[in-house]
C-alpha positions in Angstrom: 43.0 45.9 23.9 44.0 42.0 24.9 47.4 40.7 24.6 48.5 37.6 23.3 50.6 35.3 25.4 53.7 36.6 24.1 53.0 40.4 25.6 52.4 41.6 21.9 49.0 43.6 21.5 46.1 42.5 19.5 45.7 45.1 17.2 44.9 43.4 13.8 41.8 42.4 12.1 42.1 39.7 9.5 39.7 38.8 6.9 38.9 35.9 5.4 37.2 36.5 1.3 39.1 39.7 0.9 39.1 38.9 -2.5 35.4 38.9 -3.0 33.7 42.4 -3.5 32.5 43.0 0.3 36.0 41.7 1.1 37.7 44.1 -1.0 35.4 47.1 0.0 35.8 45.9 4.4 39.9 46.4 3.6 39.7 49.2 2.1 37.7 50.4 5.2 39.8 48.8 7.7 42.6 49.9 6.2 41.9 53.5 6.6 40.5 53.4 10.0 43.4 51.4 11.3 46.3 51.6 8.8 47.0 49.4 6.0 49.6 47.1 8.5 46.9 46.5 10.8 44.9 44.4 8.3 45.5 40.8 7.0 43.9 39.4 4.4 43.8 35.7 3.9 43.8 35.0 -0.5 43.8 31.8 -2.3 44.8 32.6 -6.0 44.1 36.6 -6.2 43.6 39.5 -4.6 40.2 41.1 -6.6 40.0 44.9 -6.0 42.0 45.4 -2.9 45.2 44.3 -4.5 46.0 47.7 -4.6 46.2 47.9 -0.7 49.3 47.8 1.2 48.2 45.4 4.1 49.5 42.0 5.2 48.2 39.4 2.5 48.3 36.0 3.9 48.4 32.9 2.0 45.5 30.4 3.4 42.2 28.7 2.7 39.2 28.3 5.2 39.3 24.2 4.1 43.2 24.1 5.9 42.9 25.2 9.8 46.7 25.1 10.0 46.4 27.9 7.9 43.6 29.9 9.9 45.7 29.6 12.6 48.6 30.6 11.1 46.7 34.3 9.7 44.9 34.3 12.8 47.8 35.1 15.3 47.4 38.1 17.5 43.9 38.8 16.1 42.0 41.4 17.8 39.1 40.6 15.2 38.7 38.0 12.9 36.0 39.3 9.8 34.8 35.4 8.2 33.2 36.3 4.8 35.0 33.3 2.8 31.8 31.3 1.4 30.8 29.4 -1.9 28.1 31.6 -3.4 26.5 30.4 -6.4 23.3 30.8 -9.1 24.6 28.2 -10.9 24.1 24.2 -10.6 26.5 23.3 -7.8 26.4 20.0 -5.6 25.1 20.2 -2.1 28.2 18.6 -1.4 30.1 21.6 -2.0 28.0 24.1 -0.1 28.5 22.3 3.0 32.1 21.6 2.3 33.1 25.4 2.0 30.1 27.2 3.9 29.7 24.6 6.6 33.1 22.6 7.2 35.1 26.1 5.8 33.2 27.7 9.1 34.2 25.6 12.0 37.6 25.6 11.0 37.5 29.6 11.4 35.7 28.7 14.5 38.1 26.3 15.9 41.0 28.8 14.8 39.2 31.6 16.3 39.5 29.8 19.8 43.1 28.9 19.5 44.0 31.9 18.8 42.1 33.9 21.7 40.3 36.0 18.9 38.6 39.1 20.9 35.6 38.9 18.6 34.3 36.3 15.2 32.1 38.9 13.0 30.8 36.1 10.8 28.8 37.2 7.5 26.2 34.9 6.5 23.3 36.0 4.2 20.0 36.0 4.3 19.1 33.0 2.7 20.0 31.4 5.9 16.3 32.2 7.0 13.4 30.5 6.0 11.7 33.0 3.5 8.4 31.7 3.8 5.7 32.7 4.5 6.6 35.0 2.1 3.8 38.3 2.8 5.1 37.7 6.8 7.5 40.2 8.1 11.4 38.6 8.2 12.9 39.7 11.0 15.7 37.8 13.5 12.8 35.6 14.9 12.3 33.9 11.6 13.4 30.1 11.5 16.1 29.1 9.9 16.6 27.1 6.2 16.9 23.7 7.4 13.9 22.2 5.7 13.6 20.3 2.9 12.1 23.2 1.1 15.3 25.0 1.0 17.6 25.2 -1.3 21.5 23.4 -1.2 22.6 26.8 -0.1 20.5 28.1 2.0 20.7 25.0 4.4 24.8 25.6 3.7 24.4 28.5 5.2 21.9 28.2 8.2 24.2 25.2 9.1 27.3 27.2 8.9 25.4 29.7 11.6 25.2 26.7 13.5 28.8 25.9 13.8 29.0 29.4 15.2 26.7 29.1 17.8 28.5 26.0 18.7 31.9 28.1 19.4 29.9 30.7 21.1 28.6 27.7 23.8 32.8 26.8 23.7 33.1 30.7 24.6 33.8 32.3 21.4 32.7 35.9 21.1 30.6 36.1 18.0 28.0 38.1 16.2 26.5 37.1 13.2 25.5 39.6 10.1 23.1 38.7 7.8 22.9 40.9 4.5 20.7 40.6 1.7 21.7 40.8 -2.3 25.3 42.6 -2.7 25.7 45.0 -5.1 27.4 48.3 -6.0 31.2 49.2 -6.7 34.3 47.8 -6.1 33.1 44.9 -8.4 36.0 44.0 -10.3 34.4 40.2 -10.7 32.3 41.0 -11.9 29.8 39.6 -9.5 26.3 37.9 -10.8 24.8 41.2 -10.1 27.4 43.1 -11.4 27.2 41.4 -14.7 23.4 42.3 -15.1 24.1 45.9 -15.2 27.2 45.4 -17.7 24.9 43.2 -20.1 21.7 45.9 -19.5 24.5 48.3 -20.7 25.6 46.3 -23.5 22.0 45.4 -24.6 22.8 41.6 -24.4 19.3 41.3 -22.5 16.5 40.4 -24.5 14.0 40.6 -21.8 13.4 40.8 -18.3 12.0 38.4 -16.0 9.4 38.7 -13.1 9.8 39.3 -9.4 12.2 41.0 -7.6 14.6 40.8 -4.5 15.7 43.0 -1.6 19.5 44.7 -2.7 21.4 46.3 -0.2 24.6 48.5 -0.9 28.2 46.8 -0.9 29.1 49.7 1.4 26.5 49.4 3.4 26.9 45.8 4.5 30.4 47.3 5.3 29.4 49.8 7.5 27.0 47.4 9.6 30.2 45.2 9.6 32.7 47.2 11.4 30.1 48.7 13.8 29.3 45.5 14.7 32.9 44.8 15.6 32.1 47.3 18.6 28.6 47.4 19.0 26.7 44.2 18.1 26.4 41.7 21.3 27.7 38.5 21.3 25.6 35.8 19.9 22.8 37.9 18.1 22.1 37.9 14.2 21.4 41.3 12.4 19.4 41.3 9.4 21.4 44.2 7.0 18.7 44.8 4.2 18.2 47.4 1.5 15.5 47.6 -0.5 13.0 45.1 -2.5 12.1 46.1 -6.1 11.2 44.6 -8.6 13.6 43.3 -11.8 11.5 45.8 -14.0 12.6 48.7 -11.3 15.9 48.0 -11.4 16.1 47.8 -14.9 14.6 51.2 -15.2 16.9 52.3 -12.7 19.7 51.1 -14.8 18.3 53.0 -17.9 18.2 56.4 -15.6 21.9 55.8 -15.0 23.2 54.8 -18.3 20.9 56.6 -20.9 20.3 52.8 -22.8 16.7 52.1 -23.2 15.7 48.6 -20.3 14.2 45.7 -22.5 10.5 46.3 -22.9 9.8 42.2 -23.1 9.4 40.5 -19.8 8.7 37.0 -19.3 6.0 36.2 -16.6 7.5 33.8 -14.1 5.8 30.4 -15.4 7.4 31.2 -18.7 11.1 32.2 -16.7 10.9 29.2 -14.9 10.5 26.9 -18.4 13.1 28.7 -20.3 15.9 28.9 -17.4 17.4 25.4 -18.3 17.4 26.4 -22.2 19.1 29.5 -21.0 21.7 27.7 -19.3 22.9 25.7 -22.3 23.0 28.7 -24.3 25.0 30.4 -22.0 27.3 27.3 -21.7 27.9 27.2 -25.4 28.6 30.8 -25.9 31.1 30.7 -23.0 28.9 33.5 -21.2 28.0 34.1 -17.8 25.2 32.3 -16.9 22.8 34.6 -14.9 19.3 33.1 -16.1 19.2 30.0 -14.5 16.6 27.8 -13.0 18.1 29.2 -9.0 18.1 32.8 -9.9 14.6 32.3 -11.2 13.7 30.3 -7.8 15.1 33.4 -5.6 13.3 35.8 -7.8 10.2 34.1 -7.2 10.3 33.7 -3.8 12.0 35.9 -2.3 10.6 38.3 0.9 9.5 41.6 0.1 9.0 42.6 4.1 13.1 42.0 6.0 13.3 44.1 8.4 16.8 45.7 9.3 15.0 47.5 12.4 17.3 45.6 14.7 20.8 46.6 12.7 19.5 50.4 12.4 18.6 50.6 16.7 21.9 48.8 17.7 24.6 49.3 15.0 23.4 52.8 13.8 22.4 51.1 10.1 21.0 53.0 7.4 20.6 51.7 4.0 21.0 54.1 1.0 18.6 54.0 -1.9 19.1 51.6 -4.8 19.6 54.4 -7.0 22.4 55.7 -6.0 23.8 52.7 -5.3 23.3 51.8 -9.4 25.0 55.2 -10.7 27.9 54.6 -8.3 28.5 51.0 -9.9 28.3 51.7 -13.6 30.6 55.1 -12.5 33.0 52.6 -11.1 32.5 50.4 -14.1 33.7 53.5 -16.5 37.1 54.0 -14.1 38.0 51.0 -14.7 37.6 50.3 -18.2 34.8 47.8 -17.9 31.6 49.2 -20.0 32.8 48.7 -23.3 31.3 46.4 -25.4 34.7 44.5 -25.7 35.8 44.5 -22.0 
């Protein structure tokens, strides 16, 4: 255990995004291996499901490094998970403002503050995905072709400015997880929001493809092991499983009893009716899930990411998507969310 430079001890790990659902779920954990007064957790406007916790909530924002360094004094570990995250039509301009620029200032902050160790969570999607019938493991290059999409350059360029306080002597591991879902998701997230409106029966039909979805608790897990296990500068793939949109649905329909759209659109048709979608969606004031990006990850999207790397060194193991679907919609029902009217 360091000390900071006025003899106290670092003995607290701050978060940034405690208010997102892997936020929410690390304090928890934190919280309970630690104690709630060991934990900080920087907030904007709310608090999402760890509101509830009794930790040190700090006022700040990732785009103002006074305030970093203000929620990052005596630090033992700094947890970055603050990041724009979006399926929607958002400019490039504000990926790079939030995922890129929001990163070096935790960066720069970091160093002020003599931070023992940056765990920075950054996602998948900061790897190349093609080819796509290739294994994706850490040796895969990163998004920073014109191919990608806004965000996945966002946030292979945000990796970047981690590397870059890592060559200034920063301490840093970088995590990067696939699709997030399972409880704790008060949101609710994109994901999240799927299973409520297969619930509901507000899907018509189903679209093609599929994606690799890893457990909320999971992701957690690899996090705080690789507080104390990961070395510094390597990336760890944290993956679940892939299946297809048609598997999950039926999943879904196992968990909840209500029958999975039989209609599915093959992905030509998806990719012509997203932007009709969108208006729809816009109109009716409704989430918009069915949109031209979602289709675009669906479609292209690696079946073969390997988390052999995360399960050697961090003791990672992934738990099926089942279970991770019955634990949702059972945290759904707690909390008052699967009515038709919530």
């Amino acid at each position: 255990m360091r000390s900071s430079d006025d003899g106290r001890p670092h003995t607290v790990r701050v978060i940034t995004g405690a208010s997102g659902q892997i936020g929410g779920v690390l304090a928890r954990a934190l919280a309970d291996r630690y104690g709630p007064r060991q934990v900080r957790a920087i907030f904007r406007n709310r608090r999402g499901t760890a509101a509830d916790l009794d930790i040190a909530w700090v006022k700040g924002d990732i785009l103002d490094k006074e305030s970093l360094i203000a929620a990052f004094a005596g630090a033992e570990t700094v947890f970055h998970l603050a990041a724009l995250v979006s399926i929607g039509s958002v400019r490039a301009q504000e990926f790079h403002r939030t995922n890129v620029l929001g990163t070096r200032n935790v960066v720069e902050a970091a160093l002020a503050c003599g931070v023992r160790r940056l765990v920075h969570v950054s996602s998948i999607h900061a790897y190349d995905q093609h080819p796509l019938d290739e294994m994706l493991d850490e040796s895969r290059g990163p998004a920073d072709n014109r191919r990608a999409a806004p965000y996945d350059r966002s946030k292979a360029a945000g990796e970047v400015e981690v590397r870059r306080g890592i060559d200034r002597g920063l301490d840093a591991v970088i995590l990067n997880p696939t699709s997030v879902l399972g409880p704790y998701d008060g949101a609710p997230s994109p994901m999240g929001q799927l299973f409520l409106d297969l619930r509901r029966r507000r899907l018509p039909a189903l679209i093609a493809g599929g994606y690799d979805w890893v457990d909320v608790r999971d992701v957690v897990a690899a996090t705080m092991a690789a507080e104390a296990q990961a070395r510094c500068g390597e990336n760890y793939l944290v993956s679940g499983h892939w299946h297809t949109v048609r598997e999950l649905a039926d999943l879904c329909q196992q968990a909840t009893g209500v029958a999975a759209p039989r209609l599915q659109f093959p992905m030509f048709a998806a990719r012509l009716w997203a932007p009709c979608q969108v208006v729809l969606d816009r109109c009716r004031g409704r989430p918009q899930l069915y949109t031209p990006a979602s289709v675009r990850v669906m479609a292209h999207a690696n079946r073969r990411i390997s988390s052999a790397k995360a399960q050697a060194e961090l003791g990672y193991h992934p738990r099926s998507l089942a279970e991770s679907i019955e634990d949702t919609y059972r945290w759904f029902d707690e909390h008052g969310m699967m009515s038709e009217e919530a």
